[in-house]
KOLDOLO-34698 format. One record per residue (C-alpha): x, y, z; chain; residue number from 1; residue in three letters. Coordinates in steps of 0.05 Angstrom, whole numbers, plus 32768, in hexadecimal, padded with zeros to 4 digits. Layout:
c1: X&c2: Y&c3: Z&unit: A&pos: NUM&code: ALA
...
//
This chain:
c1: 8126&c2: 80B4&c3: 811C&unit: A&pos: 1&code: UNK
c1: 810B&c2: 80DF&c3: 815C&unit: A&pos: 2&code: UNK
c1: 80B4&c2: 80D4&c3: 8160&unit: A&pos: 3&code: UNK
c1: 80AB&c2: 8117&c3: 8153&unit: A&pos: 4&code: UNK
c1: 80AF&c2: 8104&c3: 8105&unit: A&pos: 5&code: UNK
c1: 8080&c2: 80D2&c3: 80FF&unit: A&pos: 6&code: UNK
c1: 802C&c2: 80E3&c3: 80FB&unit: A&pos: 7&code: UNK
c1: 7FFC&c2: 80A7&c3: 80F6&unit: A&pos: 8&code: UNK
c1: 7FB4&c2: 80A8&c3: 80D8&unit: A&pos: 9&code: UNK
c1: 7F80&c2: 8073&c3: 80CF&unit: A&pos: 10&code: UNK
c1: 7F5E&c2: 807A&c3: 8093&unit: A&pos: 11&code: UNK
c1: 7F1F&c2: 8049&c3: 8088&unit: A&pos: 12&code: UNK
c1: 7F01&c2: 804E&c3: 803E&unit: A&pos: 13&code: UNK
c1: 7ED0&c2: 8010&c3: 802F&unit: A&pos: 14&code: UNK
c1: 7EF8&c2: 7FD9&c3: 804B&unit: A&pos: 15&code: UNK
c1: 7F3A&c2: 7FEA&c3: 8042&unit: A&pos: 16&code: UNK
c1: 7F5F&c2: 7FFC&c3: 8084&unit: A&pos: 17&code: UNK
c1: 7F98&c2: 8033&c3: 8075&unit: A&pos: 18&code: UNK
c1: 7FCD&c2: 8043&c3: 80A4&unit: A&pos: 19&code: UNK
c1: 7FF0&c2: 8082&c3: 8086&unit: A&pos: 20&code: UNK
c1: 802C&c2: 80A1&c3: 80A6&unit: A&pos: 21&code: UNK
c1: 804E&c2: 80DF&c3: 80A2&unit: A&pos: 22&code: UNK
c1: 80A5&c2: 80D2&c3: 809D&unit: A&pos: 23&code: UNK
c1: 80D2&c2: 80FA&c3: 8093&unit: A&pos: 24&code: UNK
c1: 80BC&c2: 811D&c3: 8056&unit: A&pos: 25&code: UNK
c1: 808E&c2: 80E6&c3: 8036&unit: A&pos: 26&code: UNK
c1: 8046&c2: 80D5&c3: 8041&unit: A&pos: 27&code: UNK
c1: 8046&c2: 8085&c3: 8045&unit: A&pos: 28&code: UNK
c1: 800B&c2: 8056&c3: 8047&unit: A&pos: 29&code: UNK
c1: 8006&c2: 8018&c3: 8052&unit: A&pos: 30&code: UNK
c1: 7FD6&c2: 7FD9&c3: 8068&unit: A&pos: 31&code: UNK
c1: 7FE3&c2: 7F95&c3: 8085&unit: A&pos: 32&code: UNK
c1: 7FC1&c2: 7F5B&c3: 806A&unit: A&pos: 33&code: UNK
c1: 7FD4&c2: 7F1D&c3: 8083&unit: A&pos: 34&code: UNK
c1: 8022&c2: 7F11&c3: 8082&unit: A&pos: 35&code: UNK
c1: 802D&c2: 7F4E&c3: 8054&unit: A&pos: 36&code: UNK
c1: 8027&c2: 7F97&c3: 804E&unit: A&pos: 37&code: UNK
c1: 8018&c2: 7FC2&c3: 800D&unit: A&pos: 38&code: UNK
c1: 8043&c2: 800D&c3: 8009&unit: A&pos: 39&code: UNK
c1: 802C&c2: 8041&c3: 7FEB&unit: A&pos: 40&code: UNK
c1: 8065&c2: 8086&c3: 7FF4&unit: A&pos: 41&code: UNK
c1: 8058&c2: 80C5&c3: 7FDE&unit: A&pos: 42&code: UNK
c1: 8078&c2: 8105&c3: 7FED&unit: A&pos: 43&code: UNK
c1: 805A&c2: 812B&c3: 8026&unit: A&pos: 44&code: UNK
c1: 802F&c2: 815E&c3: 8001&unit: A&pos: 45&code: UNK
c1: 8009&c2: 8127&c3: 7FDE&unit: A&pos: 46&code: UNK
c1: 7FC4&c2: 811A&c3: 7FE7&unit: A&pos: 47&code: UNK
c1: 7FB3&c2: 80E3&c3: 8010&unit: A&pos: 48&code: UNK
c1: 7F7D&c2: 80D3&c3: 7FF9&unit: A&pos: 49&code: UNK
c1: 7FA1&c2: 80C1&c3: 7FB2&unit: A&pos: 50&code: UNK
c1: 7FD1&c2: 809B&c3: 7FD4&unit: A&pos: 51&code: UNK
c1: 7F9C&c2: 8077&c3: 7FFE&unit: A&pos: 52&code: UNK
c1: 7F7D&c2: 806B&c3: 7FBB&unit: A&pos: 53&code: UNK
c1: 7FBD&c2: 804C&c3: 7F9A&unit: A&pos: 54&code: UNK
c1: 7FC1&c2: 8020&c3: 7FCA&unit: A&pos: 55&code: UNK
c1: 7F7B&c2: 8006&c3: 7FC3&unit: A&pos: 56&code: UNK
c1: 7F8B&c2: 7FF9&c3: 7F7F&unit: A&pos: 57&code: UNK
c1: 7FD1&c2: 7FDF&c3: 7F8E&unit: A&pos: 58&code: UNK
c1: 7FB1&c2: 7FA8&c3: 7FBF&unit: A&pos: 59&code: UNK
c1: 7F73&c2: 7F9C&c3: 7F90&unit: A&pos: 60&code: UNK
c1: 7F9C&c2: 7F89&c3: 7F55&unit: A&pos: 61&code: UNK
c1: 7FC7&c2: 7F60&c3: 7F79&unit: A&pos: 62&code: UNK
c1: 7F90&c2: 7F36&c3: 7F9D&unit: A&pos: 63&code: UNK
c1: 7F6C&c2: 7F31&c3: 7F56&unit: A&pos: 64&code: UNK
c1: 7FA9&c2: 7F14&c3: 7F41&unit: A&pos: 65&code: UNK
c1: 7FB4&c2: 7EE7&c3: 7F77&unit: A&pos: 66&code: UNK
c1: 7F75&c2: 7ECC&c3: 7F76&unit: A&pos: 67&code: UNK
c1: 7F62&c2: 7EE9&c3: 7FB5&unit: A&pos: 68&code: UNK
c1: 7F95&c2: 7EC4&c3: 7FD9&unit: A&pos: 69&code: UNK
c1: 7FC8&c2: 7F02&c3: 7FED&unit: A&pos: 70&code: UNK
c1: 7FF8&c2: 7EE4&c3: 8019&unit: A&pos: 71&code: UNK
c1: 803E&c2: 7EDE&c3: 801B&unit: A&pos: 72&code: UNK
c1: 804F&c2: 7E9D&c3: 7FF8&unit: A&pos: 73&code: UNK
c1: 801D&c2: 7EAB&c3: 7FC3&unit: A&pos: 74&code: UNK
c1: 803C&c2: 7EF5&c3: 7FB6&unit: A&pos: 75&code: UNK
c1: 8084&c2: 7ED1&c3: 7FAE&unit: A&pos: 76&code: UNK
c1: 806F&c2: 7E97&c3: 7F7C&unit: A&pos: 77&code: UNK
c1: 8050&c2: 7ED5&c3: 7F4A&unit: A&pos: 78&code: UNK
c1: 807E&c2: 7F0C&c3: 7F55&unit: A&pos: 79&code: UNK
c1: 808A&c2: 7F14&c3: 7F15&unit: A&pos: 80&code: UNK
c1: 803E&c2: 7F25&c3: 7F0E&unit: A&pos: 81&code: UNK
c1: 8047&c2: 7F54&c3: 7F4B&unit: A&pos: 82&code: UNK
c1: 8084&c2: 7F77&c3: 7F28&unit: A&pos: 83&code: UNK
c1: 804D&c2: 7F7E&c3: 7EE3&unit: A&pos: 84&code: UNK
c1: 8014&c2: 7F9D&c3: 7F12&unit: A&pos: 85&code: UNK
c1: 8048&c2: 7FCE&c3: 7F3F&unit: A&pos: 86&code: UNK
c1: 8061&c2: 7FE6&c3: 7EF6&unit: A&pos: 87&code: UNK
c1: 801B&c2: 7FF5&c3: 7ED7&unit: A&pos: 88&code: UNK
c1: 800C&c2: 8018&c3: 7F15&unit: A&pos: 89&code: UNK
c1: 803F&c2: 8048&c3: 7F12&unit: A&pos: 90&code: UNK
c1: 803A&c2: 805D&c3: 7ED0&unit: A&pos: 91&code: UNK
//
């Protein structure tokens, strides 16, 4: 991979900090929190701002789920609950 491929944008919407990152061919975002990072990949003529949004909803789900406690170890114990929320997201 040469660094003429890769674009990065900060994208701040309420709280949420989004990186997102042109690769390749896809439009990625993504966010840190904690020990973990939430993926969102689209292809590159996709609004960001509906991938920005998936992800908002990705990470909302899963810390309503979690109880607010969105960390590594917590994520592992319910994946199965992870696996549920990823699915209903994507269809």
């Amino acid at each position: 991979m040469d660094g003429n491929n890769v674009v990065v944008i900060t994208v701040k919407k309420y709280a949420l900090r989004s990186e997102i990152t042109l690769l390749d061919g896809a439009t990625c975002v993504y966010r840190n929190v904690g020990d973990l990072y939430f993926y969102v990949v689209g292809d590159a003529n996709e609004n960001e701002l509906l991938l920005v949004s998936a992800l908002q909803c990705l990470y909302d789900s899963v810390s309503q789920a979690l109880k607010r406690s969105v960390e590594k170890k917590t994520l592992m114990d319910n994946l199965d609950l992870i696996f549920l929320i990823v699915d209903e997201l994507l269809e």
